[in-house]
C-alpha positions as CSV (number, residue, x, y, z in Angstrom):
1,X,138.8,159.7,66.6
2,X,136.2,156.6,66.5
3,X,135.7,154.9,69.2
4,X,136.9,151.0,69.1
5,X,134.5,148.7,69.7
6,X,136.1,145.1,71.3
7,X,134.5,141.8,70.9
8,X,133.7,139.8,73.7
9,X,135.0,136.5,72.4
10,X,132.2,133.8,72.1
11,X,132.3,130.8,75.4
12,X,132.7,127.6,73.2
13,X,130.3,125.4,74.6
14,X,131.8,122.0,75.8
15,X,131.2,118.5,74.3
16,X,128.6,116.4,76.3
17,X,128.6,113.1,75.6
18,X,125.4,111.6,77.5
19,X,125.1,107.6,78.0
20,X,122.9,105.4,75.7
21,X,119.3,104.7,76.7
22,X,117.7,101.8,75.1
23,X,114.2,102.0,76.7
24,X,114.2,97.9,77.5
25,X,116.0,98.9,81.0
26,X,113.9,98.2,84.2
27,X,113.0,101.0,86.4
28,X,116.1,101.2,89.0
29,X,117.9,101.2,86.0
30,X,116.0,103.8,84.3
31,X,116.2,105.7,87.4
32,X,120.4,105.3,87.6
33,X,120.7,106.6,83.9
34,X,118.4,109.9,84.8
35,X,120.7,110.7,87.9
36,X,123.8,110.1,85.7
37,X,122.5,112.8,82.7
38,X,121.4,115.1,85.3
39,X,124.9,115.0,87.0
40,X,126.9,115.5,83.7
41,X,123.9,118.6,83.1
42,X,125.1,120.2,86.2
43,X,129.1,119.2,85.6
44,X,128.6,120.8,81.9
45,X,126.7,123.9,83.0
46,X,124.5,122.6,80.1
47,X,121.7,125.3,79.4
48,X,118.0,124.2,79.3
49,X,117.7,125.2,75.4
50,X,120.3,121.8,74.9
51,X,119.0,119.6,77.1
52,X,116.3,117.7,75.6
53,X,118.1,117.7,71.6
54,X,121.1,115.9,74.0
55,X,119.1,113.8,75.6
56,X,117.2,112.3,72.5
57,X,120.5,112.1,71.3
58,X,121.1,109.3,73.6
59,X,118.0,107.2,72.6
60,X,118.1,104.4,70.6
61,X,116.4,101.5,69.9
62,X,113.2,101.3,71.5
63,X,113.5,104.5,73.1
64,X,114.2,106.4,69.6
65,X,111.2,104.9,68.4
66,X,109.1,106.4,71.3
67,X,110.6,109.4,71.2
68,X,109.6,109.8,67.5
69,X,105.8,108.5,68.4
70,X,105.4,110.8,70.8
71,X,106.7,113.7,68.5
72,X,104.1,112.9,66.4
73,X,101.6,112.6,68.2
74,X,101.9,115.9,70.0
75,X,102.2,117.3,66.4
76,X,98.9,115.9,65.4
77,X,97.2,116.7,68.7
78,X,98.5,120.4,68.0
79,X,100.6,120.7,71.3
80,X,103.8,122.4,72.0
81,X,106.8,120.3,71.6
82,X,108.6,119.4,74.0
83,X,111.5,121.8,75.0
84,X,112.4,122.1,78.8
85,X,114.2,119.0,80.1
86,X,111.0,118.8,83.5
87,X,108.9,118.0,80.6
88,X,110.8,115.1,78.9
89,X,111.8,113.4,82.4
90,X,108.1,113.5,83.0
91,X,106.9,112.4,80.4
92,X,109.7,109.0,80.3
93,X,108.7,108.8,83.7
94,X,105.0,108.3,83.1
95,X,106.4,105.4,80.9
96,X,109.2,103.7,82.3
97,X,108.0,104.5,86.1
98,X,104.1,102.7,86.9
99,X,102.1,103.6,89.3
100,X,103.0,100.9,92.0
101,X,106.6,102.0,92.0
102,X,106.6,103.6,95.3
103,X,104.4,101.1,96.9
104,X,106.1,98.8,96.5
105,X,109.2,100.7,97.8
106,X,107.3,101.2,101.0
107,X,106.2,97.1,101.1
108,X,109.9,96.5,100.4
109,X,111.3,98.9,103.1
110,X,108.3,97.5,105.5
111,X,109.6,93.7,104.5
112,X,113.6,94.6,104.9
113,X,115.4,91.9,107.6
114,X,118.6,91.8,108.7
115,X,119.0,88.2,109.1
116,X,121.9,87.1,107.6
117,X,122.9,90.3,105.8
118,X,125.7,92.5,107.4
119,X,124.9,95.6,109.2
120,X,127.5,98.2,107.7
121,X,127.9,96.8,104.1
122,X,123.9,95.0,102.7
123,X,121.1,95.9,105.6
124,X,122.1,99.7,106.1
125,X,122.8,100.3,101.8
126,X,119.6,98.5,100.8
127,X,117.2,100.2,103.7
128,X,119.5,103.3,102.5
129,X,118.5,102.8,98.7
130,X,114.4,101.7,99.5
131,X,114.4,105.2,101.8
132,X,116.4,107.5,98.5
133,X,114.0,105.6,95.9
134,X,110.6,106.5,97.5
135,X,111.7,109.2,99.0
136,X,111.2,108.9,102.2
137,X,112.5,110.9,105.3
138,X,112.5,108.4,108.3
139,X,112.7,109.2,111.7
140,X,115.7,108.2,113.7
141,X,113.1,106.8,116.1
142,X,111.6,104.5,113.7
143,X,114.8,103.0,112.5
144,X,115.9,102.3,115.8
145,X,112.7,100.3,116.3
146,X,113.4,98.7,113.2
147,X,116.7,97.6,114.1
148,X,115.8,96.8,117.7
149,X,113.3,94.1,116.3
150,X,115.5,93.0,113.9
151,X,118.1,92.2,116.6
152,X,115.3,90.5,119.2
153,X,114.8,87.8,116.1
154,X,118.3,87.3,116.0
155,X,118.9,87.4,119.7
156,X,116.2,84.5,119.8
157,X,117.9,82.4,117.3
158,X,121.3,82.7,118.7
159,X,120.4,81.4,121.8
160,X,118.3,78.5,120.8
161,X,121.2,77.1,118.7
162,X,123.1,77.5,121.8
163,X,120.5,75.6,124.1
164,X,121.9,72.3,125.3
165,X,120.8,69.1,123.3
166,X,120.3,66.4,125.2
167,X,122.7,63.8,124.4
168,X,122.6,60.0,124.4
169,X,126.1,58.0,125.5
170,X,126.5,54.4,124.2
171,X,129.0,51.9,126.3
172,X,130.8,50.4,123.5
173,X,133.2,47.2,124.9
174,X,135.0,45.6,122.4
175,X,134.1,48.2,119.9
176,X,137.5,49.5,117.8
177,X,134.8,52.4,116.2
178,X,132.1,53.8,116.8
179,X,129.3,55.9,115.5
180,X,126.9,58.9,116.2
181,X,123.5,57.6,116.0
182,X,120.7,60.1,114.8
183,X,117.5,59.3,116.9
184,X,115.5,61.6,115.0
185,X,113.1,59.7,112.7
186,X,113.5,60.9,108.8
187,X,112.3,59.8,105.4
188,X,115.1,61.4,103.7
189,X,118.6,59.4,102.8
190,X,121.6,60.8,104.9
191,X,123.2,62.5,101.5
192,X,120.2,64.1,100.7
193,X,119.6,65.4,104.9
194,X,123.6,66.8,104.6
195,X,122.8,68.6,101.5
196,X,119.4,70.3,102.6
197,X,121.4,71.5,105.5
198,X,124.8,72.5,103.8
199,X,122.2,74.5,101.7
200,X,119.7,75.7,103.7
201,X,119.4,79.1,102.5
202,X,118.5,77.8,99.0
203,X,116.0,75.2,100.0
204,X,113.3,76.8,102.4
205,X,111.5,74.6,104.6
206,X,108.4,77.0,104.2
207,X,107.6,79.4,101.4
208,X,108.2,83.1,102.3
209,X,105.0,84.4,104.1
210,X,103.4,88.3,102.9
211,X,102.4,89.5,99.3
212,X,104.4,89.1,97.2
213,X,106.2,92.3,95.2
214,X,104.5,94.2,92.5
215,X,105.8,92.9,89.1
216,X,103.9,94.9,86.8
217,X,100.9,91.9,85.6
218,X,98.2,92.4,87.9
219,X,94.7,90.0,87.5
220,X,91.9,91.8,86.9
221,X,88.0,90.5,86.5
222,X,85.6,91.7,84.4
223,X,82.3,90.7,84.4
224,X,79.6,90.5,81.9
225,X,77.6,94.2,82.1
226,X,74.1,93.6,83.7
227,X,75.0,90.1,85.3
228,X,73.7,89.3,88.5
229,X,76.5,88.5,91.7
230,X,76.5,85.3,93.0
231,X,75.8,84.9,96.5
232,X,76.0,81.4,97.6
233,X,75.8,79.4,100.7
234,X,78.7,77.8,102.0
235,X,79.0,73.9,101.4
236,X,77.9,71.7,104.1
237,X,80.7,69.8,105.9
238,X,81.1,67.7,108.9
239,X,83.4,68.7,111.9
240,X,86.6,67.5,110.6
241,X,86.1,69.4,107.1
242,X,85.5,72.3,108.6
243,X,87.9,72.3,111.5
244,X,90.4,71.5,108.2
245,X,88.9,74.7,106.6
246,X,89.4,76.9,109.2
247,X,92.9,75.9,109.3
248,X,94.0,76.6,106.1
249,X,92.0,79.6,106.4
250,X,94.0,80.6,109.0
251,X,96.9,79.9,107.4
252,X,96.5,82.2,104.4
253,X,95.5,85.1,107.1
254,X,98.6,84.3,108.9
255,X,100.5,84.3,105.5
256,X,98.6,87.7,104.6
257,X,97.1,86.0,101.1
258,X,93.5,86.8,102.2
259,X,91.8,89.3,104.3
260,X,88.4,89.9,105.9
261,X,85.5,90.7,103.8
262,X,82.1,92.0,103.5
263,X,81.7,91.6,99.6
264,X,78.2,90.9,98.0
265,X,80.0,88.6,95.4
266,X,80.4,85.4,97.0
267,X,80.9,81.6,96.3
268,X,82.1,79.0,98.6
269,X,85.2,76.3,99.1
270,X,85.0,72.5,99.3
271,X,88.2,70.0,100.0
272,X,89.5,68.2,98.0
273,X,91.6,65.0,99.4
274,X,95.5,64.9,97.8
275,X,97.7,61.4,97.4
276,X,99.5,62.3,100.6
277,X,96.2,61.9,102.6
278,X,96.2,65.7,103.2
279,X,93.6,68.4,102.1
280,X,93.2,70.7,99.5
281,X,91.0,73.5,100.1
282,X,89.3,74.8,96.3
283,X,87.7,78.3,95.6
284,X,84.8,77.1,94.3
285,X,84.9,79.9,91.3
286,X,82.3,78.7,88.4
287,X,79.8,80.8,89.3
288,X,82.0,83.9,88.8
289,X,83.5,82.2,85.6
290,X,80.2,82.0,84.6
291,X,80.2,86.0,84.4
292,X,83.6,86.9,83.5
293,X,84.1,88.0,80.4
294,X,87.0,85.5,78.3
295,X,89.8,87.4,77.5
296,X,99.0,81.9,91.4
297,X,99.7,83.2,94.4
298,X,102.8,84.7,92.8
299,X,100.4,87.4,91.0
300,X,98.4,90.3,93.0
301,X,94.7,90.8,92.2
302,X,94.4,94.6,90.7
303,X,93.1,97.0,93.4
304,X,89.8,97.8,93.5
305,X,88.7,94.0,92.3
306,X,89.5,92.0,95.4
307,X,85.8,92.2,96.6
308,X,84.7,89.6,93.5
309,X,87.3,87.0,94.4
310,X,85.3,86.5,98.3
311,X,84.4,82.8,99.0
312,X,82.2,82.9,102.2
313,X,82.9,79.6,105.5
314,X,80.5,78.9,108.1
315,X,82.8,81.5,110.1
316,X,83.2,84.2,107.7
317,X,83.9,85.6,104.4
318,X,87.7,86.2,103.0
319,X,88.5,87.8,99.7
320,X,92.0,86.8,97.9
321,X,94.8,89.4,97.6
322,X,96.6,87.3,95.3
323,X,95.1,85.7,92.2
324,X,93.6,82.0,93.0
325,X,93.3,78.8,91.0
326,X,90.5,78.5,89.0
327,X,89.9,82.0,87.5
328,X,89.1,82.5,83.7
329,X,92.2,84.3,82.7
330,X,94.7,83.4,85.1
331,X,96.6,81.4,82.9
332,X,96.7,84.1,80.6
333,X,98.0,86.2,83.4
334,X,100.4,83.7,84.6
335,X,101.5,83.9,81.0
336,X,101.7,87.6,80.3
337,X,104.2,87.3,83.8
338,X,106.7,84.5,82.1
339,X,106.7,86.6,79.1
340,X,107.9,89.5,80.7
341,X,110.7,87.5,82.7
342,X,111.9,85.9,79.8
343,X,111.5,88.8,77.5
344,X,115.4,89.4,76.6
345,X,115.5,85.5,75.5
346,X,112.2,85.9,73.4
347,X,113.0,86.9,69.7
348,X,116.5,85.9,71.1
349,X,118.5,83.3,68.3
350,X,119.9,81.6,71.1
351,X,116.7,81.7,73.1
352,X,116.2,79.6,76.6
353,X,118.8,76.7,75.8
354,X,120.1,74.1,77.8
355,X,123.6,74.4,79.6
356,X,126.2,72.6,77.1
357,X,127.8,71.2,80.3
358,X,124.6,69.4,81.5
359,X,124.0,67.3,77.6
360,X,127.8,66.8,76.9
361,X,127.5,63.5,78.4
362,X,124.6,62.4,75.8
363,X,126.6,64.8,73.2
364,X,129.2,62.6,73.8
365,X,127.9,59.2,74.2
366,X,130.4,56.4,72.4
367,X,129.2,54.5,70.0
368,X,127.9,51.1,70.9
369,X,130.2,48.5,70.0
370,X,128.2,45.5,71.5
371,X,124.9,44.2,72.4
372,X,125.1,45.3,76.2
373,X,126.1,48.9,74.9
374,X,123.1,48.7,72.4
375,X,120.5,48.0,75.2
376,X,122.0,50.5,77.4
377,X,121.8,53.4,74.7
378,X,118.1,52.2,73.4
379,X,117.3,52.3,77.3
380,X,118.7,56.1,77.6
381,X,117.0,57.0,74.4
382,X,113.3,55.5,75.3
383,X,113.1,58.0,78.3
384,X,113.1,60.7,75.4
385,X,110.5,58.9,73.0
386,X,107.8,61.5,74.1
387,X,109.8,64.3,72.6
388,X,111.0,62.3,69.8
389,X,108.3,62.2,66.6
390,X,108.3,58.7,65.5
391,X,110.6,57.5,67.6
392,X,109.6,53.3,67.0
393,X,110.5,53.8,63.4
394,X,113.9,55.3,64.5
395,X,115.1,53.5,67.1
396,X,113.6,49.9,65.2
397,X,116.9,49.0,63.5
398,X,118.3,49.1,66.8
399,X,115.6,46.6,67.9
400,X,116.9,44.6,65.1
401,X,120.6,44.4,66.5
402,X,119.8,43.0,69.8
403,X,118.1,39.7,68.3
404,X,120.0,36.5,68.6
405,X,120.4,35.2,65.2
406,X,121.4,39.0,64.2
407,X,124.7,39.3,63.7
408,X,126.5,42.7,65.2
């Protein structure tokens, strides 16, 4: 009698449905959808030969059109294709992750204050997030210290808004009401002084003091091949000047915009006075324009090129760590930044426009129905008349209406 053979029945393998990935996401983003793909992977039991055709799957736009460049060019190249899902995170990695990532994790982490955050529900979850991001394992030691500092700072401003004023009484006789009198001197009006300190958080007295964050632009110098360094001697100044210089140059240490150098590329600073009376110290930088092939402190200077921005004082020599005024290129640089903030309203239709709630009044502006109404509308108009091509031949028939022997 033959022997019946039973079929094991085939496992039906379950849809995945994986979430979109447009390539135009920044890199916590990018990081978020990975974690999510690699979640439903593991919820799925998905084997390794479907990952990848899943995963390109998911990519469209900008990131389907990568993913077909890069097929191609592995084609031409004559390398394997890619098939194991390691390969494809690392190689979206090496696109939408750069190089500064984790550093600037670690500066953030470094930077992190309580201040006015909360500790259970903002400080802990963002010093939490910097830590899982970089991947970093910190001590219990060292985040004690962090916190214990964090609480001196606020320890020290607690109490000084608790530290008596002294106060100033006024006899009043005859009086029915009186008023607190601010001896404080100020140039400000009293509406302006309550709103600066309703909103303090929003307007700084001081600008926030370290580097500032990687954004992906960095300012680098090239110089002309075979052109000699300058090296020159600092400016000569009287005591004043330089007391002034050494001041500011202070400042930016204390600020951590410059550093110390020994660099053999060298030009020096002069002031220059401001309307207020103050000082402006300039990085005198032709002689280095003079060498830099054509092509603000809110942009870092690339690694590696911070020795050719030094500008030498009769106490030392300082190299920038952020990009300086007066560089050929920075503009450019500065310009390559605002692209890349504004780059989801660029090739936008609606673009950077005004709020409608902010023009409705000029939208809306009733028409003139007299001469008073006339002048008052011409006089709103000519504070436009620079953006406004031929604005005298437009606004002349108006000119015409507020005559006397012109009849409205």
């Amino acid at each position: 009698m033959p022997r019946r053979v039973i079929k094991e029945p085939k496992v039906r393998e379950s849809r995945v449905d994986l979430p979109p990935f447009h390539g135009k996401e920044d890199v916590d983003a990018y990081l978020d959808w990975e974690m999510k793909v690699e979640q439903i992977f593991t919820c799925h039991q998905v084997g390794q030969e479907r990952k990848v055709p899943l995963t390109t799957l998911a990519f469209q736009g900008q990131a389907m059109y990568w993913w077909t460049a890069l097929v191609r060019e592995r084609r031409l190249h004559n390398d394997p294709p890619i098939t194991y899902w390691n390969d494809l995170r690392s190689a979206m990695r090496r696109r939408h992750i750069p190089s500064y990532y984790s550093r600037e994790l670690i500066d953030k982490l470094q930077r992190l204050q309580q201040k006015n955050l909360s500790v259970e529900d903002e400080y802990r979850q963002k010093m939490e997030l910097y830590l899982m991001r970089a991947g970093i394992r910190e001590e219990e030691r060292l985040t004690i210290a962090r916190d214990l500092d964090d609480l001196v700072q606020l320890y020290i401003k607690v109490e000084q808004q608790h530290l008596r004023k002294p106060s100033y009484i006024l006899l009043c006789r005859g009086i029915l009401s009186c008023y607190n009198l601010n001896l404080e001197p100020s140039s400000l009006p009293l509406g302006v002084s309550q709103l600066l300190k309703e909103f303090d958080d929003v307007f700084p007295s001081e600008g926030p003091k370290g580097l500032p964050p990687f954004r992906g632009i960095e300012h680098q110098i090239d110089f002309v091949p075979g052109a000699s360094l300058p090296n020159r001697p600092a400016y000569r100044t009287n005591p004043q000047e330089t007391k002034e210089i050494e001041n500011q140059v202070q400042e930016l240490l204390d600020k951590g915009w410059v550093q110390k150098s020994l660099s053999p590329c060298v030009v020096p600073v002069l002031l220059v006075p401001k309307k207020d009376g103050k000082w402006r110290m300039c990085y005198d930088c032709r002689a280095i324009n003079n060498i830099t092939i054509n092509g603000y402190h809110q942009i870092r200077i690339k690694e590696g090129d911070e020795w050719k921005t030094a500008f030498k004082t009769k106490f030392g020599l300082y190299e920038w760590l952020v990009m300086p005024f007066g560089l050929t290129n920075a503009p450019s640089t500065f310009m390559r930044l605002m692209n890349h903030v504004l780059r989801e309203c660029i090739g936008n239709k609606e673009g950077v426009r005004v709020d409608p709630e902010k023009i409705k009044a000029i939208q809306e502006w009733p028409q003139p129905k007299n001469v008073s109404e006339v002048r008052s509308f011409h006089g709103l108009a000519s504070f436009y008349r620079r953006f406004v091509p031929n604005f005298s031949s437009i606004a002349s028939p108006l000119n015409e209406l507020v005559k006397k022997r012109c009849a409205f």
